[in-house]
N, C-alpha and C positions, 0 to 999 in steps of 0.2 A: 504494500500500500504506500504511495509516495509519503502520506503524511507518517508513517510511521518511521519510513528510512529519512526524510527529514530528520526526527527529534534522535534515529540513531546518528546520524553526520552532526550534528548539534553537539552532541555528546563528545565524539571521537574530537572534534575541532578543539572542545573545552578541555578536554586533558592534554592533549598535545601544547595548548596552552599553556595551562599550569606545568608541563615537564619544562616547557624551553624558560619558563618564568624560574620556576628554581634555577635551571644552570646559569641563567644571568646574575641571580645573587651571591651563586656561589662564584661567580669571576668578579664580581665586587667585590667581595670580600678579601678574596684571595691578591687582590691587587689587579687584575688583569681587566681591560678594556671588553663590556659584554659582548660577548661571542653570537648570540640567540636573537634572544627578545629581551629590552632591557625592560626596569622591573614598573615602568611608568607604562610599557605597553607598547613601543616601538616595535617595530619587526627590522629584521634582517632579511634583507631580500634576497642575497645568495645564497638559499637553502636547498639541499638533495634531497629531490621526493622521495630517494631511498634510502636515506638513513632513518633509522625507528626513532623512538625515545629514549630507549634504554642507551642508544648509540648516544644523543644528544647529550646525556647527563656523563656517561663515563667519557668522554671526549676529552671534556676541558677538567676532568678531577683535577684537585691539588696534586702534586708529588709530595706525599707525605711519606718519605725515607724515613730511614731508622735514626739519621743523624741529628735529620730537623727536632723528630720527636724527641732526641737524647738531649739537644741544647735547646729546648721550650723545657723539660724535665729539671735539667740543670739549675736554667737560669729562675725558675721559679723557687727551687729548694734553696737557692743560696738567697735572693730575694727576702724569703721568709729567715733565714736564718739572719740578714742581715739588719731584718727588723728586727730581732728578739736580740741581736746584741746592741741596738742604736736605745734599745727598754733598758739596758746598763748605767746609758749617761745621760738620758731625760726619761723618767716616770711612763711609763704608759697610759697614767691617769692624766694626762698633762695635756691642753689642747692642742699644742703645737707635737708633740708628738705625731696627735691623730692625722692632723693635714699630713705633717713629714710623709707616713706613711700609706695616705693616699694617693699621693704626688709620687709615690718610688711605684706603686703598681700601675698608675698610669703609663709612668714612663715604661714600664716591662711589657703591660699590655700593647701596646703602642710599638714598640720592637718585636714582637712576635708575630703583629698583623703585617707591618710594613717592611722588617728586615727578612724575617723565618717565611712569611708569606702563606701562615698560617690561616686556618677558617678554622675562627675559635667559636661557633656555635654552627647549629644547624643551619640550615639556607632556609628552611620552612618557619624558625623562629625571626627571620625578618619580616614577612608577609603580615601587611592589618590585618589582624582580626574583627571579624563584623562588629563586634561592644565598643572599638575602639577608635574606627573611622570618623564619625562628627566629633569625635575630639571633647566629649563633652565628660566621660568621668576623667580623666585630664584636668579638666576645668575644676573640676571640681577638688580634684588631689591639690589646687593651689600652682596649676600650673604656669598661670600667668603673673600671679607675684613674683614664683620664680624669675620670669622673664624682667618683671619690671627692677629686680636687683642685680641682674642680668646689665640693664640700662644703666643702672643709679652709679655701679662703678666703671662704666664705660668697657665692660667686654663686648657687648653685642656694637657698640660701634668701631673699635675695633678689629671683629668679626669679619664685617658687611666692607672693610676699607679693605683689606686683605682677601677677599672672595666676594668681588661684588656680584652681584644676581641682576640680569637685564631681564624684560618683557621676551622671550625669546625659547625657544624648547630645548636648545643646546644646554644653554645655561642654567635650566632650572632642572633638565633632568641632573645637571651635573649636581648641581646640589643636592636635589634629591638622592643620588646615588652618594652622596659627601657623609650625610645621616647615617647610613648604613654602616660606614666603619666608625664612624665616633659613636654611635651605641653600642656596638661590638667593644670596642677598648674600655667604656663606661661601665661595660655592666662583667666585664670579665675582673678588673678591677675591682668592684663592687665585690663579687665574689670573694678573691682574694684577700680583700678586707676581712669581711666577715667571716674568711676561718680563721683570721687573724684575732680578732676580736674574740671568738670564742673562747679561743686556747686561753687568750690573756685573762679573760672573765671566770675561767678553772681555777686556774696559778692565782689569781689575784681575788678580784670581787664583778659581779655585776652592775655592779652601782660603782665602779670604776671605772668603767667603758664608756660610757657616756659619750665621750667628747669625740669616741672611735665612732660611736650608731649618728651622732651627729652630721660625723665631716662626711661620713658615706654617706648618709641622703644627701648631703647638699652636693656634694663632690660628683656622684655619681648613680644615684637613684633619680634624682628629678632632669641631670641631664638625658639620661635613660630616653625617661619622659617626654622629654620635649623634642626626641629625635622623632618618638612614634607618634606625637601630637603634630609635628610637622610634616612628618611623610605624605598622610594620607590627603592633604592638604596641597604641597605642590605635586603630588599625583592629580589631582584634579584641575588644578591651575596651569600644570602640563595640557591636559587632553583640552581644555577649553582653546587655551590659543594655537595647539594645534588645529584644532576645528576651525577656527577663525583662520588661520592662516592656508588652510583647505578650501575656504569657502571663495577667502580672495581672489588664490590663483585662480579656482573657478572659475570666477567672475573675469576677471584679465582673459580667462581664454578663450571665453563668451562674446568680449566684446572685442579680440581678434578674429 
C-alpha cells in the first residue's frame, strides 16, 4: 500500500538521520571537522548510497590506543594525587583551595579533549532532550542570573570579543558546535571534582566541603547549563536563517 511504505521510508530516513547525527558529534568532540551531518542539521552532500550506518559511525571512531588511554589514566591519577598533596599546604576547607582545584581539572579536562583527542562522554549525551529544549527548567535552575554575573565581571564580553557570532549559518553552527566541547570539559571536571570532594568529606568532615560543592556548581554545573540552555537555541536560530537565506536565493532565481 503506498501509504504504508510511505510511513516505512519515513522511518528508515529518521534513523539514518539520527546515525549520521551521532557520528557528527562524535567528530566534534573528538576534535575533527563533521564528517556527516553536522549536529544543527546540515547535510553533507558527498554521500555513498552504499555505505550502511553501521559503516557511517565506525568510519570516523576515535583511535582510542592503549597509549592514549595509559596517558588520560596517568594524567588523571597524578592530577588527583597532586590535589591531595596541594591539601598539605592550604586546608581543603579553604575556598581558594576549592577554585585551585577546579581550575587544575579544567585544565586536564581541556588536554584530554584537545591534546589526547579524547571523547570523554557518549555522543548520545550531547543530543537535547525533549524537557530540555525551551530552555525553560534552565530558567528556572537560575540560569540567567548565572549569565547576568557572567556580565557583571565582564567574561561574557570578553567571550563575544574573542569568538564573535555574525547573522550567518557558518558562524552560528560554529558556535553551536563550540558548546559541545566546553560542556564536555565542564562536566568531566565536575566529575572529577566531586570524587575529589568525596574522599576529602571521609578523611575530613562534610561540613568541610562546602567551599568544594560551591566552586563546582558555579565552576562547572551551571556552565554545564548554559551550554545545553544555549544549544537548542542556536539550533533553531541556525535552521530559521537558513530558511530565510533558502527563500532569498529562491527569490533571486525567480526573478532571473
Amino acid at each position: 500500500m503506498p501509504v504504508a511504505r510511505s510511513q516505512s521510508h519515513f522511518l528508515t530516513r529518521a534513523k539514518w538521520g539520527l546515525t549520521r547525527r551521532r557520528q557528527c558529534y562524535l567528530d566534534i568532540v573528538c576534535g575533527r571537522p563533521p564528517s556527516c551531518l553536522s549536529p544543527l542539521g546540515g547535510t553533507n552532500t558527498a554521500d555513498d548510497g552504499n555505505e550502511t550506518g553501521t559503516d557511517r559511525m565506525t568510519a570516523g571512531a576515535p583511535n582510542l590506543s592503549v597509549g592514549k588511554i595509559a596517558i588520560a589514566t596517568i594524567l588523571l591519577f597524578a592530577t588527583f594525587a597532586g590535589c591531595e598533596w596541594y591539601a598539605t599546604i592550604i586546608p581543603p576547607t579553604h575556598w581558594a583551595y576549592a577554585i585551585f582545584v577546579n581550575f587544575i581539572f579544567l585544565a586536564v579536562a581541556t588536554a584530554l579533549m584537545t591534546a589526547l583527542k579524547l571523547p570523554l562522554f557518549p555522543t548520545s549525551y550531547f543530543a537535547s532532550k525533549s524537557f530540555e529544549r525551551n530552555g525553560r527548567i534552565y530558567r528556572w535552575a537560575g540560569i540567567q542570573f548565572f549569565v547576568s554575573i557572567l556580565r557583571f565581571i565582564g567574561w561574557e564580553r570578553f567571550w563575544r570579543k574573542q569568538n564573535p557570532v555574525q547573522n550567518n549559518v557558518a558562524t552560528l553552527r560554529r558556535y553551536a558546535q563550540g558548546t559541545i566541547g566546553a560542556e564536555a570539559v565542564h562536566a568531566l571536571a565536575g566529575i572529577c571534582t566531586i570524587g575529589l570532594t568525596v574522599s576529602i568529606a571521609i578523611r575530613y568532615s562534610w561540613s568541610g566541603t562546602k567551599w568544594l560543592w560551591i566552586a563546582n556548581i558555579m565552576l562547572n554545573l551551571y556552565p554545564v547549563m548554559l551550554q545545553r540552555y544555549n544549544r537548542p537555541r542556536a539550533e533553531r536560530l541556525v535552521r530559521r536563517v537558513a530558511n530565510a537565506s533558502s527563500q532569498s536565493a529562491g527569490t533571486e532565481q525567480t526573478r532571473l
